[in-house]
N, C-alpha and C positions, 0 to 999 in steps of 0.2 A: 504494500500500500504506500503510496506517495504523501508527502508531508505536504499539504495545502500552505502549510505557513513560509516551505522555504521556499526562497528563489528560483526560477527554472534555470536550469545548468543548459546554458548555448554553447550548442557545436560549433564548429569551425568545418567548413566544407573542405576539403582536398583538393578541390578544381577541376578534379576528373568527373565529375558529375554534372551531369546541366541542370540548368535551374530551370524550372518550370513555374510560370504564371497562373494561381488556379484560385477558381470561386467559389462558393458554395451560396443556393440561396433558395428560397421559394418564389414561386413565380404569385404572383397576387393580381384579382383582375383588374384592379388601376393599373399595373404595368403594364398588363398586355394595352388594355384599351390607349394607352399613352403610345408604346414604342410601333402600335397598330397603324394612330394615325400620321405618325413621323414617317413609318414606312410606306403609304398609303401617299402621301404627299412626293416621298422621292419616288414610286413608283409610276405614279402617272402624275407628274408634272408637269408635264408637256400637255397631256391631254385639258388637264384644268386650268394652264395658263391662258391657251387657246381658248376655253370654252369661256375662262374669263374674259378676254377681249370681246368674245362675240356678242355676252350678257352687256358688256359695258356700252358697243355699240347700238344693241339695240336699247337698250333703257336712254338712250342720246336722242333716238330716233323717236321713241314713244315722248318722251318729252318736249318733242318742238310740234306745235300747233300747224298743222299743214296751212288751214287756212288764212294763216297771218303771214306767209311768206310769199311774194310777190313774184309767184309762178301762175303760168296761165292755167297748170292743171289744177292750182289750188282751190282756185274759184268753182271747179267742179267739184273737187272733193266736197265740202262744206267744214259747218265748225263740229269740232270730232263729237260725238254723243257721253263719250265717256270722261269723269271729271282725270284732274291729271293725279288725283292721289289712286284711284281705281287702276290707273295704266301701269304707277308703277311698281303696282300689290300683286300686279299680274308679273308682270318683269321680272318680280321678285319669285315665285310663287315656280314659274316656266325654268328662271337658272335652280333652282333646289332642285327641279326635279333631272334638270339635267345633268348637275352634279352627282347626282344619287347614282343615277345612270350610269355615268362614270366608272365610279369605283365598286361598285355594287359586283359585280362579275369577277373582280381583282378580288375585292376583301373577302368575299363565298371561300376560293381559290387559296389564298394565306389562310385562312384560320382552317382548311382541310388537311393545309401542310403540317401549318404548326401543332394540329389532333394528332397528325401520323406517326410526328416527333416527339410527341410526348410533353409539348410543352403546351399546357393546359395552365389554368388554372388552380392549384393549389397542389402544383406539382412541385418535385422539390428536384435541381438540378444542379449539378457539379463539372464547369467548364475548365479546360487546361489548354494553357498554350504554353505547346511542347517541342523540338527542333521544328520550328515554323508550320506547324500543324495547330488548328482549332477541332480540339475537341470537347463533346460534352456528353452526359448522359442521365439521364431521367428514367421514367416509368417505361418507357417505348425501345428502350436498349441503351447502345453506344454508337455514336456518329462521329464523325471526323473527317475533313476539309483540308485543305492548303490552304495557306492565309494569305498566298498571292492568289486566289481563287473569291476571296474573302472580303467586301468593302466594309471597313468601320465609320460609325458615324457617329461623332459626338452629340450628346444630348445633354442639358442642364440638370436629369436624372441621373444619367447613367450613359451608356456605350453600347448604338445598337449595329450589331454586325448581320448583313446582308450576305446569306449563306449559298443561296440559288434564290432565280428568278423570283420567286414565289415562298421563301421563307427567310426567317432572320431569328435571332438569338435578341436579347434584351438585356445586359447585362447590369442589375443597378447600381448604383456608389453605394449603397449601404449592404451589399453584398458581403459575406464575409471570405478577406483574400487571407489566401495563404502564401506568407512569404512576405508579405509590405502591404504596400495599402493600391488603391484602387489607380492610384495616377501611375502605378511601376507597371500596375496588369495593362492599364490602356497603350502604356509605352511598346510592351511585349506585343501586345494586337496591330499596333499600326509598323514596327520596326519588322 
């Protein structure tokens, strides 16, 4: 039996051994839903930047009164029926849904992956980066990557790593590291 009161006796490594970067933690569904929509933004970016502009030009368009603009077709239009807080409820109402649209087929798609992987909800998970390998392992097995295969992305929670197309790891700062603390393991991830 060990003496809780004494000090823990530190080794000294030899060098011949590599060090490895590793976490331990529960996955909790504020995390998922947070590193969800961080990954859900880098994944179709492009698509909602675009869909942005499009909203933007039309809520432009719905806002200017045709027949106050001194076009010959405006005189046939007439003055619009609808008041202009209604046009832009609609505007508003039309990009939600296209946004939804969007990502709705992607986010199905990531939370199948991340079931298959094992990373749920109050699952408990232990990730290692080891000679330039990310691995982890949960309830679903053990998995393991190339970390030039690997995109990390800083988050103001934690460190989320982009695994394939369609999954990602969520790594949080208040994860328990072994070996240092959480700025050595993101060192190891991104080096």
């Amino acid at each position: 039996m060990t003496n809780p009161y004494r000090a823990p006796v530190e080794t000294h490594s030899t060098g011949d051994e590599t060090d490895a970067a590793a976490a331990e933690f529960l996955v909790t569904a504020r995390q998922l839903r947070f590193a969800e929509s961080k990954f859900l933004l880098y994944r179709c970016g492009g698509r909602l930047t675009l869909a942005s502009f499009v909203m933007i030009a039309l809520s432009l368009l719905v806002a200017v009164d045709l027949s106050s603009l001194p076009l010959p077709t405006a005189a046939a239009v007439g003055p619009t029926p609808f008041p202009l807080v209604l046009r832009e409820l609609a505007v508003m109402g039309l990009a939600t849904v296209v946004y939804l649209s969007l990502i709705l087929s992607v986010r199905k798609t990531v939370r199948a992956e991340l079931a298959s992987h094992g990373i749920v909800d109050g699952a408990g998970l232990s990730v290692v980066v080891k000679d330039r390998v990310l691995g982890w392992s949960g309830p679903q097995g053990v998995f393991s990557v190339p970390l030039n295969q690997s995109r990390p992305i800083r988050t103001r929670k934690g460190m989320i790593v982009v695994v394939d197309r369609d999954l990602f790891l969520f790594i949080p700062k208040e994860a328990a590291f072994a070996g240092g603390r959480y700025q050595d393991f993101a060192r190891a991830l991104v080096a």
